[in-house]
C-alpha positions as CSV (number, residue, x, y, z in Angstrom):
1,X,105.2,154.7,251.3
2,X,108.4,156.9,250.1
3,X,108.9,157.8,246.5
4,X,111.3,155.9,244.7
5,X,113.7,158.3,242.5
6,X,115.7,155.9,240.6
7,X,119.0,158.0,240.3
8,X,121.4,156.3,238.6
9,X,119.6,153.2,237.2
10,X,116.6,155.4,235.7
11,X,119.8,157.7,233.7
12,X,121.5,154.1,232.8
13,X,117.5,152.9,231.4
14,X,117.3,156.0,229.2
15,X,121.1,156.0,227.8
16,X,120.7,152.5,226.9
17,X,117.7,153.1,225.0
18,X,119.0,156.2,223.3
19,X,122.2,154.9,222.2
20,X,119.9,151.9,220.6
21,X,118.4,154.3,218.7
22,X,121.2,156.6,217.5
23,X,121.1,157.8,214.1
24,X,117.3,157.8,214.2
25,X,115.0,160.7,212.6
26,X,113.3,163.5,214.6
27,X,111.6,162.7,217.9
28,X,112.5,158.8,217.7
29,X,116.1,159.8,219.0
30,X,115.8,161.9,221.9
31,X,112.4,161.4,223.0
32,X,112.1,158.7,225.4
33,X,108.9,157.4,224.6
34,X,109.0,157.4,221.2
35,X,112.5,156.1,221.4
36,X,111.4,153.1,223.4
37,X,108.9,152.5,220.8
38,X,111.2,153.1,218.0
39,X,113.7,150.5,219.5
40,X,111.2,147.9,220.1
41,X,109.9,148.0,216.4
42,X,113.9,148.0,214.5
43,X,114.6,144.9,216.7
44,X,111.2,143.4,215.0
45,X,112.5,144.4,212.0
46,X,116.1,143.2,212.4
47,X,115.0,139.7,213.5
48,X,113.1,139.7,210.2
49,X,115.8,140.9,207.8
50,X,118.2,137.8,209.6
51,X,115.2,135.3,207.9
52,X,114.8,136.9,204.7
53,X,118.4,137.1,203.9
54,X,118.7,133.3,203.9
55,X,115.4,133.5,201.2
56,X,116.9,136.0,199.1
57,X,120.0,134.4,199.0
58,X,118.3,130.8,198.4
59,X,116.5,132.8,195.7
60,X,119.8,134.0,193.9
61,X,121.1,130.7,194.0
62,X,118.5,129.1,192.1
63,X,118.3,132.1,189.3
64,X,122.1,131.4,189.2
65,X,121.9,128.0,188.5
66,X,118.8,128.2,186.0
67,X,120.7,130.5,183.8
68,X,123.8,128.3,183.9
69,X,121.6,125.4,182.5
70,X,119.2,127.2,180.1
71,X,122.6,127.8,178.5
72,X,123.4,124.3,178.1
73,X,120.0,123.2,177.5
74,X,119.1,121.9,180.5
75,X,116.0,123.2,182.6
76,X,116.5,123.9,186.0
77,X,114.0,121.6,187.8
78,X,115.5,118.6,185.3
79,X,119.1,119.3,186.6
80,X,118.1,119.1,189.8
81,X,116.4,116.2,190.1
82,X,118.6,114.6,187.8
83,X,121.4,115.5,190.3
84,X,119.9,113.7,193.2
85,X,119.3,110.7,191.2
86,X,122.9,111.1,190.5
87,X,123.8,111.1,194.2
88,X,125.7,114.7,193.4
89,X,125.2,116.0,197.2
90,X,126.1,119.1,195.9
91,X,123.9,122.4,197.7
92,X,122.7,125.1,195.7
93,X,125.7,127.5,197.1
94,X,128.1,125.4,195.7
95,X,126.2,124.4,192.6
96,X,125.6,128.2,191.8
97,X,130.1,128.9,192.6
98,X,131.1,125.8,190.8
99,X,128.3,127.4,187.4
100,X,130.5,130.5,187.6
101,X,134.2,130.0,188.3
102,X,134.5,126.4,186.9
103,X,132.3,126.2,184.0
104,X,134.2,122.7,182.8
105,X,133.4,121.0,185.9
106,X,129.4,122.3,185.8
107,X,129.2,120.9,182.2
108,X,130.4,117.6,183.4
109,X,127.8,117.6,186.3
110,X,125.0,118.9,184.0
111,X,126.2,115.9,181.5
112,X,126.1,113.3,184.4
113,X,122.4,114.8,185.9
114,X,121.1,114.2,182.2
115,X,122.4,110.9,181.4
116,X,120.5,109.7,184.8
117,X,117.3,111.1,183.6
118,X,117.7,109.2,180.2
């Protein structure tokens, strides 16, 4: 059987691979192997940055919105659930953005979450 030499799609394999890991330290960038490696294990990585994001940003959300109402006397869990007896469809984003820049409006809904729990 004859030897397969791979020309040009071997030189395509290992350019791809390098330029995936560009910017990497030491042997990672320009050792094959290692590179391969190297790529494999940032992708791993990358995929779980993507999920924690959406948790850290959940996360800020909520501390948001907890100071907001510990400053009107309100807990957090109380508002809450006071707002979805309310019907106030309202996510935590837009809770947490209406708390900061409209803090008239965020009183009224902190009133209206309260006077359902009464």
């Amino acid at each position: 059987m004859p030897r397969v030499r791979r020309g040009a799609a071997r030189r395509q394999s290992k350019k791809r691979v390098l330029k995936a890991v560009k910017g990497f330290y030491g042997p990672r960038k320009n050792q094959i192997r290692l590179a391969k490696e190297a790529a494999v294990r940032a992708g791993v990585y990358a995929r779980v940055g993507r999920r924690q994001k959406k948790r850290k940003f959940r996360e800020m959300w909520i501390i948001r919105l907890n100071a907001a109402c510990r400053q009107r006397g309100v807990r957090y869990s109380t508002f809450i659930n006071g707002c979805k007896k309310a019907g106030i469809a309202l996510n935590r984003k837009m809770l947490s953005e209406i708390a900061i820049a409209d803090t008239a409006a965020f009183d009224l809904l902190v009133q209206k979450a309260t006077s359902v729990q009464k």
